[in-house]
C-alpha positions, 0 to 999 in steps of 0.5 A: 153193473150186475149182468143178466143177459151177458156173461162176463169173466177174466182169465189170464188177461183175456176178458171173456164176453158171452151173450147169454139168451140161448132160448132166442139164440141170443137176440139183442135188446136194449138191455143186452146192448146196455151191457155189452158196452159197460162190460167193453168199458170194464175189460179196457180197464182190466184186459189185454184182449177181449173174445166176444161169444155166444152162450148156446148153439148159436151167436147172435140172431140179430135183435130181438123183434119180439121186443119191438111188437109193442111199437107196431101200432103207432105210425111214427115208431121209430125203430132206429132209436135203439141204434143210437141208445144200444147197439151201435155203442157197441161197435164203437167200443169194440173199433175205439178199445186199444185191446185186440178184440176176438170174435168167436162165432158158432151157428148164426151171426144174423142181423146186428149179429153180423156186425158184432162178429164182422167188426172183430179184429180176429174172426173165427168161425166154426164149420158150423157158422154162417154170416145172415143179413136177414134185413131184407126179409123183414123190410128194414135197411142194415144197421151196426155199421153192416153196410161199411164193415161188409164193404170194406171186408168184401167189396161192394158187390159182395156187400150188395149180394149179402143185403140186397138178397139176404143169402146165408154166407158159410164159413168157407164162403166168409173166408173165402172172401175175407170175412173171418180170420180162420175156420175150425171145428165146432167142438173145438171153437171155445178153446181155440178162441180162449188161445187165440185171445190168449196169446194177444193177451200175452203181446207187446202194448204194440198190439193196440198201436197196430189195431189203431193204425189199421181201423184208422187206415181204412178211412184215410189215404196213403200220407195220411197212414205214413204220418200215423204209422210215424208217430205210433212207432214213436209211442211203441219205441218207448214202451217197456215191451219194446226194450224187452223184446230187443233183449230177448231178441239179443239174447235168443230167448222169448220175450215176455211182454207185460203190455206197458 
């Protein structure tokens, strides 16, 4: 697929996903969310670890109402089709892909834009970010899996305060309440995300294993997790990184994984 609305590069086993409509602060439509999944498909087969970004000053403003005027005069517009069709494929590749995924969020992570970035397994955000669930002020209910991604990250009634009320949540406020992984300074976001994903990148195949055990944990109970932390040990005990780095272990040097 040849992108007109995202951008797409691999480095050093990092695949790079930027959304790119800096002029409406990179509103999603359809097409964008088209994109987003196959350029997910594409880094599951080639990367180690994904960083999810946004071209411009800001991440995400949400999906792009703009697109959806022409809907406005039939009473049975159906809004949340593009769910279905576009945008929650995306927070399923993002939960289902074995690769760590980091999120890099600058400016306004707002509507559908929230959940994208809340959905990372890294979140980092610069001092100039914040979380907006703007639903509210527009009359529609929460979407991209906002309403269970804020409430297994905050609680309900921080999830309540964030929807029902529709306040910019800042960065220090997001970590605070264990919504992103790390703050840094703006003007230093690209490149401490490209190293943060970079170093996931270089990890043992293991990583994935731990990425799944804890998506799945969330929606199981305490057996449940000792049965899968079980047989996913077995999986990671017979990888090549796990003899690598039992060696390297033993011979006091750093290991170096090739994710197999």
């Amino acid at each position: 697929m040849a992108y007109e609305h995202i951008l797409y590069r691999l480095e050093d086993g990092v695949a790079r996903i930027a959304l790119n409509d800096p002029t409406t602060i990179n509103g999603v439509t359809e097409a964008m969310g088209h994109e987003m999944v196959d350029a997910f498909d594409r880094a599951a087969k080639e990367a180690r670890a994904v960083l999810l970004t946004g071209e411009g000053r800001g991440f995400c403003s949400g999906a792009n109402l703009a697109a959806a005027q022409n809907t406005l005069s039939d009473p049975m517009r159906d809004v949340g089709g593009q769910l279905d069709r576009a945008f929650n494929p995306v927070i399923l590749a993002i939960k289902r892909m074995e690769q760590p995924v980091v999120t890099a969020v600058r400016g306004p992570a707002a509507g559908v834009g929230a959940s994208f970035a809340a959905a990372g397994d890294v979140v980092l955000m610069a001092d100039n970010a914040y979380f907006f669930c703007a639903f509210c002020h527009v009359g529609l209910v929460p979407d991209g899996g906002s309403t269970w991604l804020l409430t297994q990250a905050v609680g309900r009634v921080r999830a309540m305060r964030m929807l029902l009320l529709g306040e910019r949540i800042d960065a220090r406020t997001a970590l605070d309440w264990g919504l992103a992984t790390r703050i840094v300074p703006e003007a230093d976001l690209d490149v401490e995300a490209m190293k943060v994903a970079k170093t996931l990148a270089a990890g043992p195949r293991s990583l994935g294993f731990i990425k799944r055990l804890v998506w799945d944990a969330v929606d199981s109970d305490l057996e449940a997790a000792l049965q899968a932390e079980r047989r996913m040990q077995r999986d990671a005990g017979r990888t090549e990184d796990f003899l690598e780095g039992v060696n390297a272990f033993i011979e006091k040097r750093k290991p170096v994984f090739k994710g197999r």
